[in-house]
C-alpha positions in Angstrom: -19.5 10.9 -85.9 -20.0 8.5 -82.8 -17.2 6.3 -82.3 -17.6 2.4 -81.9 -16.8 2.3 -78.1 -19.6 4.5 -77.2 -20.8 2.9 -74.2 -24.5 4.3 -75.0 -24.1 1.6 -77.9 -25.2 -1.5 -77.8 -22.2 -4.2 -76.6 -22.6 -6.0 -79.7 -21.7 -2.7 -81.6 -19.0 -1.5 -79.4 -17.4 -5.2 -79.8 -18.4 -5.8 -83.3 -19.6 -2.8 -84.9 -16.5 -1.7 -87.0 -17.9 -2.6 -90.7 -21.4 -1.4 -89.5 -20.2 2.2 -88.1 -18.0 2.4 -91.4 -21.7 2.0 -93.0 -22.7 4.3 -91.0 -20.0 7.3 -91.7 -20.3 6.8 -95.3 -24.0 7.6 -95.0 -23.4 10.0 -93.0 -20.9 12.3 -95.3 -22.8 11.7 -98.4 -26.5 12.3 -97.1 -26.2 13.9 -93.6 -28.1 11.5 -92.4 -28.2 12.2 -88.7 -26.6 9.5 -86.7 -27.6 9.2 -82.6 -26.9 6.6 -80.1 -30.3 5.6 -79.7 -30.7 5.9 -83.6 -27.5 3.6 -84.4 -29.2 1.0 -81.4 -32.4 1.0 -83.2 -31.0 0.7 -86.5 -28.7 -2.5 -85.1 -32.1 -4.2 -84.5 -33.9 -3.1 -87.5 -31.2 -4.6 -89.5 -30.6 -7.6 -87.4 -34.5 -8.6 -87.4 -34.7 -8.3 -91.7 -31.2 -10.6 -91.5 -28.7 -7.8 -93.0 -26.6 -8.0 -90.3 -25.9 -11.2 -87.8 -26.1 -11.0 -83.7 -22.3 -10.0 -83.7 -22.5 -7.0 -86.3 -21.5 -8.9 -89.0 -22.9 -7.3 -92.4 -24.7 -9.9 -94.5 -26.1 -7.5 -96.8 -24.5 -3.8 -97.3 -26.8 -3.2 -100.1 -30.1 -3.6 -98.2 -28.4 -0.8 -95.5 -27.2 1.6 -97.4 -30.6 1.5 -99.6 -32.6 1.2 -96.3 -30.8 4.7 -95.3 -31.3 6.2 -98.8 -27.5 6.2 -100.2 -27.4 4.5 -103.7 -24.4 2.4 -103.7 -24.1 -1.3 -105.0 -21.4 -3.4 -103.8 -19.0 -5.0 -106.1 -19.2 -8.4 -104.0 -15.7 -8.7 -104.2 -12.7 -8.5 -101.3 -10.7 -6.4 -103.5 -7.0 -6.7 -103.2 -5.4 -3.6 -101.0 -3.3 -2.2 -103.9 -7.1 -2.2 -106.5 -7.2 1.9 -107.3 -10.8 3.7 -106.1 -12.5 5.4 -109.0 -14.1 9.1 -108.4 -17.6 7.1 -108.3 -16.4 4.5 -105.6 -16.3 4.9 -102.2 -13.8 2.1 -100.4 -14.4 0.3 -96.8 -11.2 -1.6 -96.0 -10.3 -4.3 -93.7 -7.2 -4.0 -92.0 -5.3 -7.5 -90.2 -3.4 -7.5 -87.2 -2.4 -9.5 -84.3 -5.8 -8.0 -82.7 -8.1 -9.4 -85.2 -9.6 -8.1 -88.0 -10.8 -4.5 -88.4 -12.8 -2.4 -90.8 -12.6 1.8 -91.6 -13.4 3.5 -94.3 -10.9 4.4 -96.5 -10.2 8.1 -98.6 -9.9 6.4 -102.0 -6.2 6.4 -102.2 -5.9 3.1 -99.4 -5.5 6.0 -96.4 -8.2 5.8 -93.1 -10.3 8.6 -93.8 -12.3 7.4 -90.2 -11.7 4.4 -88.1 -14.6 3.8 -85.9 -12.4 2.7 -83.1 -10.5 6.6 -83.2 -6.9 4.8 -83.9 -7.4 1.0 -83.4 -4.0 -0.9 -82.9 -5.2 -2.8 -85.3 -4.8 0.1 -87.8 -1.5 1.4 -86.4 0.1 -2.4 -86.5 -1.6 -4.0 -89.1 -1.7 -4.4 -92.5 -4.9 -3.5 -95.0 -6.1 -7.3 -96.1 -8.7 -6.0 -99.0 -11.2 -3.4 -100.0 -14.5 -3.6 -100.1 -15.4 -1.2 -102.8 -19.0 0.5 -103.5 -19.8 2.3 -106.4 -22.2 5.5 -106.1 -24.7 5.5 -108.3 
């Protein structure tokens, strides 16, 4: 999978992109969905243009993107709490804090990075998770 700092990604991606890329991976192991560059930059303005996601990559609507790209998943609309378990039909996105800022990976269920879309963030290797944000497949 394409890391965040790509610099064939858009800027706003490579600075912002972390919750977005997590998206992005999910779909990706569940669907194979084949993720490009140029396919990630389009999709950034797709989503941006029908409001899902703001000019900085932040996600305003996770449902409408991971429907758009054909995975069935509904959010729980909840910023779970780190220590919440992951069922078998949950998939987990979490959001790590750290003197760098905020950060988002996708998690393997059990509160572990599965991928970081930075590689290894310092934000991952000295920060704390803050929260989950949990979909379940459907």
């Amino acid at each position: 999978m394409i890391l965040q700092r790509d610099t064939r990604l858009r800027q706003e991606i490579q600075e912002y992109g972390c919750y977005l890329m997590s998206i992005f991976y999910l779909v990706n192991k569940y669907t194979n969905f084949p993720f490009s560059a140029e396919i990630i930059n389009d999709l950034y303005h797709t989503f941006n243009k029908k409001n899902w996601i703001d000019s900085e990559c932040t996600i305003l609507n996770p449902n409408a993107i991971f429907g758009f790209l054909e995975m069935d998943v509904k959010y729980t609309n909840r910023h779970e709490p780190p220590e919440r378990m992951t069922r078998k039909n949950e998939v987990e996105i979490l959001r790590f804090e750290s003197s760098y800022g905020a950060h988002f990976v996708v998690g393997d269920g059990d509160g572990h990075v599965a991928y970081d879309p930075w590689g290894i963030s310092r934000a991952v290797r000295q920060g704390r998770i803050e929260s989950k944000r949990i979909f379940r497949r459907l």
